[in-house]
N, C-alpha and C positions, 0 to 999 in steps of 0.2 A: 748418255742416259739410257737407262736399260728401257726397255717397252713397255714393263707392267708399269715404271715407275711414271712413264709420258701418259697410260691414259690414268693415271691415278690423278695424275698432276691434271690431265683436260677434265675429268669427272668433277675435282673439286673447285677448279675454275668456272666451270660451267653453273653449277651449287650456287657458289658465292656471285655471279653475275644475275642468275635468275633471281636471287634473294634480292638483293640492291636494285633492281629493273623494277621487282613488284612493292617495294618500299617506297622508289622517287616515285613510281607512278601514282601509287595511293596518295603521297602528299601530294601530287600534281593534281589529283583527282578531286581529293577532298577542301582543298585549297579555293576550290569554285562557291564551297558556302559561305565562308565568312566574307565571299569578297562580295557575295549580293548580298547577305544580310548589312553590310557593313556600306556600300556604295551603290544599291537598289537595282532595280531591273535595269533601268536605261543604263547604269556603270557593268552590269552583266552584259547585256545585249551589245554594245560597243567591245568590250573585252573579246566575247565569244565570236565577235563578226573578225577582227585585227588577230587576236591568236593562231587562228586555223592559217590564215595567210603568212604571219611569221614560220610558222612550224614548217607551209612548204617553197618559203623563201631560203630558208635552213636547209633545207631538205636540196634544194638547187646549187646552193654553195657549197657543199663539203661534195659535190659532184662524187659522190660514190666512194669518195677515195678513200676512207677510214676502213672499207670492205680490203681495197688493193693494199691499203699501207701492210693492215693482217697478214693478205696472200701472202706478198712480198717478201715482208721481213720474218715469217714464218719457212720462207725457204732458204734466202740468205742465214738465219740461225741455225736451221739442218745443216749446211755446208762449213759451218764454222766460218761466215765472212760476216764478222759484227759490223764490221764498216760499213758494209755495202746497205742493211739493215737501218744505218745510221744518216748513212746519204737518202736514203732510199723516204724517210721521214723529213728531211731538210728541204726538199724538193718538193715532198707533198705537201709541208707547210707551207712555204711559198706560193703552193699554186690556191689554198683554200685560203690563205689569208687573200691575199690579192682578190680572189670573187668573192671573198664575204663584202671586203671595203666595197669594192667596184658596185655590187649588189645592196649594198648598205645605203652606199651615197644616191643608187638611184632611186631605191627605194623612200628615203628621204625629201629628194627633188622631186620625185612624180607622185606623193601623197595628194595630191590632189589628185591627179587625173583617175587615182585606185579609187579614192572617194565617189568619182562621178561614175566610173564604171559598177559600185557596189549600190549606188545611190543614194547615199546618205554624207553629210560634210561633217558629220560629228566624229568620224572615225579618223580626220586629219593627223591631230595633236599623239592619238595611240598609233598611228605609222611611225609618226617621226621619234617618238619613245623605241619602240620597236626595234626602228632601223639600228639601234646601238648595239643590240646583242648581236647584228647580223657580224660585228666587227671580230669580236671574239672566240663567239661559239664554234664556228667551222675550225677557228684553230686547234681547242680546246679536243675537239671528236679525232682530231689529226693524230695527235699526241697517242689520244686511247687507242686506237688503229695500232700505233707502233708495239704497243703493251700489250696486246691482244696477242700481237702475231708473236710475239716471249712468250706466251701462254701464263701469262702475269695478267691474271685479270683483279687484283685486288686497288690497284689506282683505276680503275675504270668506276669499279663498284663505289670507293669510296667518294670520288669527282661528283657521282650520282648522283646521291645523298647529299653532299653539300652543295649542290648547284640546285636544287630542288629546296632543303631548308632555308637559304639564303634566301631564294628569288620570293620564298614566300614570307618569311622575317622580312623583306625589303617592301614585297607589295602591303602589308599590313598595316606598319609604321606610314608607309606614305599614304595608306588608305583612309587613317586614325588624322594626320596630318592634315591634310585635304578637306575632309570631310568638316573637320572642326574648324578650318579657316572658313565654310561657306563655299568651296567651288564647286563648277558646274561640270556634268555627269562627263564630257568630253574632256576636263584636264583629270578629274579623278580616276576616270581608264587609262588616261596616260602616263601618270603614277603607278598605277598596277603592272602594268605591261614595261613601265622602267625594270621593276623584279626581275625579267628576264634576261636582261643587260647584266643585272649586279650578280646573277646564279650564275648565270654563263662566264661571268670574270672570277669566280670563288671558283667553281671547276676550274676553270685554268690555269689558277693557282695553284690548286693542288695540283695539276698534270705537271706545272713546273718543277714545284717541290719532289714529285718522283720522279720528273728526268735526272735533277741536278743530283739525286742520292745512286738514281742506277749510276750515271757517269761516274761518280765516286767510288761506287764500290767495282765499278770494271776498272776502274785504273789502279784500284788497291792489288784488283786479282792479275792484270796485265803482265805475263812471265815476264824475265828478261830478255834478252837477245838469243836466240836459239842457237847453240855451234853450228856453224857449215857442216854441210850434209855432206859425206863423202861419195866418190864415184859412182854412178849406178846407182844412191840412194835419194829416195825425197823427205824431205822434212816433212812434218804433220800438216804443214799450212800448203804447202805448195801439192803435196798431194791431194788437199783437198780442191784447191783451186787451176788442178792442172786442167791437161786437155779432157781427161775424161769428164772432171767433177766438176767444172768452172761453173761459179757465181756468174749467170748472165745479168750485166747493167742494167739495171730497169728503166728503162728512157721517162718522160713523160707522158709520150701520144702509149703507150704501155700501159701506165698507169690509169691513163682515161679511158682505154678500151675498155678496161675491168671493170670503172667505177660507174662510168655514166650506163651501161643496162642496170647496174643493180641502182641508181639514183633513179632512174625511169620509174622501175619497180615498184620502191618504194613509194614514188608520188601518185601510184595506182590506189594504194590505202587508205586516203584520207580524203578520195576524191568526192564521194557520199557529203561529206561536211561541207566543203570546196563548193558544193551546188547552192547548198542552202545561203551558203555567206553569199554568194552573188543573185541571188534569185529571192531570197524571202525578204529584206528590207525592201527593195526594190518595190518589189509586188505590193506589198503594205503601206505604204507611203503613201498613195493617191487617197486609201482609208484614214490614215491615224495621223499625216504628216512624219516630219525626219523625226523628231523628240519621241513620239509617244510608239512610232512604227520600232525603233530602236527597244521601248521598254517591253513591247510583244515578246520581240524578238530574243530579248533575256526572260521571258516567261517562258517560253521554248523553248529555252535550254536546261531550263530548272531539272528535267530529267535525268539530260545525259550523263550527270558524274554517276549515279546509282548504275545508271545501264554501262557505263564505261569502268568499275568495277567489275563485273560480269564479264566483259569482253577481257579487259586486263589479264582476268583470271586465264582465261584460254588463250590468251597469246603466250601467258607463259610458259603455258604446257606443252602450248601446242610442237616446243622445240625435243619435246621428248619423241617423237612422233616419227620426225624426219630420219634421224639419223639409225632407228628402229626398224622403219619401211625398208628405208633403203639398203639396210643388212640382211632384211628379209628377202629383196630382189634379187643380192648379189649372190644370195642363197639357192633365187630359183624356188622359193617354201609358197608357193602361191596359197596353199591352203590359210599361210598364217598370214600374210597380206591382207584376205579375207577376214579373216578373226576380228584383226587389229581395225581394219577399217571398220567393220561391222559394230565391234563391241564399243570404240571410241566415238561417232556418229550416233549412237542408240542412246550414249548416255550422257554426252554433252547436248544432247536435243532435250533430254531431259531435263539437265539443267539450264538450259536457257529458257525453256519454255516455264517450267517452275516459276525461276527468278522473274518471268513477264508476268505470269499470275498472279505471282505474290504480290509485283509491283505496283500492279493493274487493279489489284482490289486493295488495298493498301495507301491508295495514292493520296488520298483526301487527309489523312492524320501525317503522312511522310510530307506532306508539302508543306504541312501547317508546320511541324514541328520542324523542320530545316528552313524554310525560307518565311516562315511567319505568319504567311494567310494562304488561304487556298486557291489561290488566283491560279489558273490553268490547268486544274487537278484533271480537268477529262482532256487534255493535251497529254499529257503525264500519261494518262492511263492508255493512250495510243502507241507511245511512243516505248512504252513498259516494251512493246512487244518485238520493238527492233535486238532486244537481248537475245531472243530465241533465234533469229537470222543470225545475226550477228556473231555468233557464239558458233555456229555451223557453217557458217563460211569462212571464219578463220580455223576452224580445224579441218574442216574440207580440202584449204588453199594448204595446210600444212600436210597432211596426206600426199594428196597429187605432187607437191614440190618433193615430196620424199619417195615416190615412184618416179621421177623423174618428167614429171609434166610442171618446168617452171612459168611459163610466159600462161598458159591456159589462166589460172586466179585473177592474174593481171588484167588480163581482157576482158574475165569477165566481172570483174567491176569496175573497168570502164564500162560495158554495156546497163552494169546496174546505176552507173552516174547518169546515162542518158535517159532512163526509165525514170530515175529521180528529179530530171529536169523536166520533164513534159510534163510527168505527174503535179510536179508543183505550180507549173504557169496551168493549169489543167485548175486546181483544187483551190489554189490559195486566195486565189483573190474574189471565193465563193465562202471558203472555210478558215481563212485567216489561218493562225499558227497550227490549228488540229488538224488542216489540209496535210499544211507542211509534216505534221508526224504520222500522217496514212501515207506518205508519198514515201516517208524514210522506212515503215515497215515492208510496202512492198518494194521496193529498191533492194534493202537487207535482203529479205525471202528471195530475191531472184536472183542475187548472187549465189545462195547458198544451194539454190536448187541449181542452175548450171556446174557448180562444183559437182554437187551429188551425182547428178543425172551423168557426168564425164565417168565418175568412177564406176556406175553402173555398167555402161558403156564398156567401160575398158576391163570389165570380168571381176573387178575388186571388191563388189559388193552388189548382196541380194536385198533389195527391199522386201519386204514385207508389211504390211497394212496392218496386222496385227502389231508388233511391236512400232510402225512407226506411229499409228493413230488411233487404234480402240483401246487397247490397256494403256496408254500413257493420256490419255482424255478421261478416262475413270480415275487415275490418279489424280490428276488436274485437278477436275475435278471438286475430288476430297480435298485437296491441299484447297482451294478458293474457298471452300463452303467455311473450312474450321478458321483459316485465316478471317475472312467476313465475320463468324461469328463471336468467334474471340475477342475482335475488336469492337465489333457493337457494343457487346455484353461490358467489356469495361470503360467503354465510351457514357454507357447506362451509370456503372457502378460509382465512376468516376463523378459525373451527374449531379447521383442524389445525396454523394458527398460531399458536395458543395466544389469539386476540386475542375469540372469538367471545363470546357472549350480554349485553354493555353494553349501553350506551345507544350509543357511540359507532359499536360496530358495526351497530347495529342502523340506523342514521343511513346508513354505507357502502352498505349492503343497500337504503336506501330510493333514496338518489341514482343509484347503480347501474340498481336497475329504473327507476326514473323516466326516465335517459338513453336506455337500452334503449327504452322504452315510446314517446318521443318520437322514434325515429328511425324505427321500424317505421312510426309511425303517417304522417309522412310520405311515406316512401318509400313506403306502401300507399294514401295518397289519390292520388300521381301515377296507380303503376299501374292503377288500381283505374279509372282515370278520374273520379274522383269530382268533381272539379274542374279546371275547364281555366283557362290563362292568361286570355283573354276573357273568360270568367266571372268570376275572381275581379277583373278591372280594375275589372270593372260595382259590385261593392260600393262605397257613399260614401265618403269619410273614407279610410278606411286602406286601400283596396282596388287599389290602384295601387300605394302606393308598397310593400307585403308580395309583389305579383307582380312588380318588381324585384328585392326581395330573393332570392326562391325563384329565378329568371332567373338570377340572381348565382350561385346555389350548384348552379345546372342541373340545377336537377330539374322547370325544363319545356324543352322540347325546344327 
């Protein structure tokens, strides 16, 4: 395959993976409101306390290897040794099916003892639902590994999608199910968290379906028997698998070298969430008892899917990032390292802190209208503001990994997990849930500022006070006041119409501000000069073609 054609082929693989990642994730996201409108805080709170822990139960089982299967079968396919690509997948199935079971069945038997460790006994029944996905899914990521490293990423993307529709068509019905037999809030999270089981066996279905169609269509294309090579000559396979070219066998302890730091890594991500589930029931319990400490604790979540949009958004970007840096390194272009870091940090601070304003004045009509009443709205409005961390430390951690500083993001949230734990035995059992979402924005903030502070450090970027905090706080600002206003004024209008205090109005009230919010903001980064046409060309990926769009609607000069 000729070169231009390989990265044409990675360009639109990568397209089509980012698309599918920000699709399942939105339904995974959005998937969190009808499951408490439908099954109420204590079915939230249980849900939200057992999911974080499946996720990095998951996370433990497929031990990194869907990363190695990639490396792997990406160089056995360079060398022309399909097979070895093919063992190479056989192996690594075997070793994630085996810990998914092994990790499944334990996870099953020792639901109690995670309950006593979390502090609540209502989370039992949603383990042992749980523990079924652990069966499937590490095989399921196994399969995508293989297809990744073909640089076939369309059965990955599509797996996505249906493992994400499924799992929420299945928690729905069983939600609707449940709910209308009369059961109580611990079998109807156990039901929801089934969803995960039944997505994770639809993905793997489809993985199967596209193994059994590649095997078919390689044995359609498989030559016949090649003639004997004559004297002095090598055949095209053996030349590639001679002494010089050979396919090294990928052992096992090979494969786990690979997988388990990047398995590490990944369980550094979600470690922020990981605090709360074992620290905020706990804490709350001596208050509310298990039942009601559980329905807090799903009023404290009520945030996260809005904020976890936001972050979504920037994890997906943030892959443009890396492989940009890191060309810029090989380059030696320190000026542009600077640029890139500078101009991408300037203006996802921007958007994270925006999206916390908005969220943050906003909160009272968005709670009402997604979850029905306003129970935790100044929780909400705390919690608005882990977007703006949150949002800079995943493009931070994506920078530095693309200058080549991997293990640094890692550490430093673990250290913001530990600031997250003191914080919370610290806050919560004074301030109940709103403790807990002061504890998560500075946890957020203090990862994002050790990121920053590193790239400072290492020459890659100038602070400045002006662009970090006085014209982006007069934006602010503006965007809070017209958002506020906008929504009183039709909270009023709404009112005297006789239409006011729904859900429905309250929905008017949010979209209302929200438009308001998003024009200001706008219109006040042109004037503000916050970003200029030139600057924003210089961003990778989408940075050209978003300074047409604004050109188009002239709002630069």
């Amino acid at each position: 395959m000729k070169p231009g054609t390989t990265g044409s082929k990675l360009l639109q693989g990568a397209f089509i993976l980012s698309a599918a990642a920000i699709v399942s994730k939105l339904i995974g996201t959005l998937q969190k409101i009808p499951l408490q409108n439908l099954g109420g805080d204590a079915v939230f709170g249980i849900y939200n306390t057992v999911n974080p822990l499946y996720t990095m139960l998951i996370t433990v089982a497929m031990l990194g290897l869907p990363s190695a299967i990639s490396k792997f079968v990406a160089e056995a396919s360079a060398g022309g040794d399909e097979a070895e690509g093919r063992r190479v997948l056989r192996l690594s199935a075997v070793l994630t099916a085996v810990c998914g079971i092994i990790i499944g069945m334990l996870t099953y038997a020792g639901a109690p003892v995670i309950a006593r460790i979390v502090g609540n006994s209502h989370i039992i029944p949603a383990l042992h639902t749980s523990a079924l996905g652990l069966a499937v899914v590490p095989l399921m990521a196994a399969v995508r590994g293989y297809f990744q490293g073909l640089h076939n990423m369309m059965p990955t993307a599509v797996s996505q999608v249906v493992e994400q529709s499924v799992r929420v068509i299945v928690m729905i019905a069983l939600l609707l199910y449940l709910t209308g037999r009369g059961a109580g809030a611990a079998d109807i999270a156990a039901g929801a968290l089934l969803g995960s089981a039944a997505g994770g066996a639809a993905g793997l279905l489809v993985m199967l379906l596209f193994w059994r169609r590649h095997r078919r269509q390689a044995n359609e294309q498989q030559p016949g028997a090649a003639p004997a090579a004559s004297a002095g000559e090598q055949s095209p396979r053996s030349f590639r698998t001679g002494a010089a070219g050979r396919i090294k066998r990928a052992s096992a302890w090979q494969l786990l070298a690979y997988g388990l730091p990047v398995m590490l890594g990944a369980l550094a991500v979600p470690l922020i969430g990981l605090v709360d589930v074992f620290t905020v029931p706990r804490l709350l319990a001596p208050a509310y008892g298990e039942t009601a400490s559980m329905a807090q604790f799903g009023i404290y979540n009520r945030g996260l899917p809005l904020v976890q949009i936001v972050t979504m958004l920037a994890t997906s970007l943030s892959v443009v990032f890396i492989p940009a840096l890191a060309e810029a390194k090989y380059r030696g272009d320190d000026a542009l390292i600077r640029t890139r870091c500078s101009l991408s940090l300037r203006w996802f601070w921007l958007l994270g802190l925006a999206a916390s304003v908005g969220l943050a004045v906003l909160a009272e009509p968005v709670n009402v209208a997604l979850y029905g009443d306003a129970a935790g709205s100044g929780t909400m409005m705390w919690l608005a503001f882990t977007a703006a961390g949150g949002t800079i430390s995943i493009i931070s951690a994506a920078l530095l990994q693309g200058l080549g500083a991997v293990r640094a993001p890692a550490l430093h949230l673990l250290a913001a997990a530990m600031l997250k734990a003191a914080l919370n035995l610290l806050l919560v059992p004074q301030q109940g849930i709103t403790g807990a979402a002061i504890a998560s924005v500075a946890a957020h903030g203090f990862a994002a500022a050790l990121n920053v502070l590193l790239l400072h450090r290492q020459g890659h970027l100038r602070l400045r006070l002006a662009d970090a905090g006085l014209r982006p706080a007069l934006l602010l600002a503006g965007l809070g006041l017209a958002a506020a206003a906008v929504s009183s004024g039709a909270a009023l209008a709404l009112t005297a119409a006789g239409l006011g205090g729904g859900r429905m109005a309250s929905l008017a009230q949010t979209l209302l501000g929200v438009l308001a919010g998003c024009a200001v903001f706008a219109l006040g980064a042109v004037r503000l000069r916050l970003l200029s046409e030139s600057e924003l060309r210089q961003l990778p990926g989408f940075g050209p073609k978003l300074a047409d769009k604004l050109k188009q609607l002239r709002l630069f000069p």
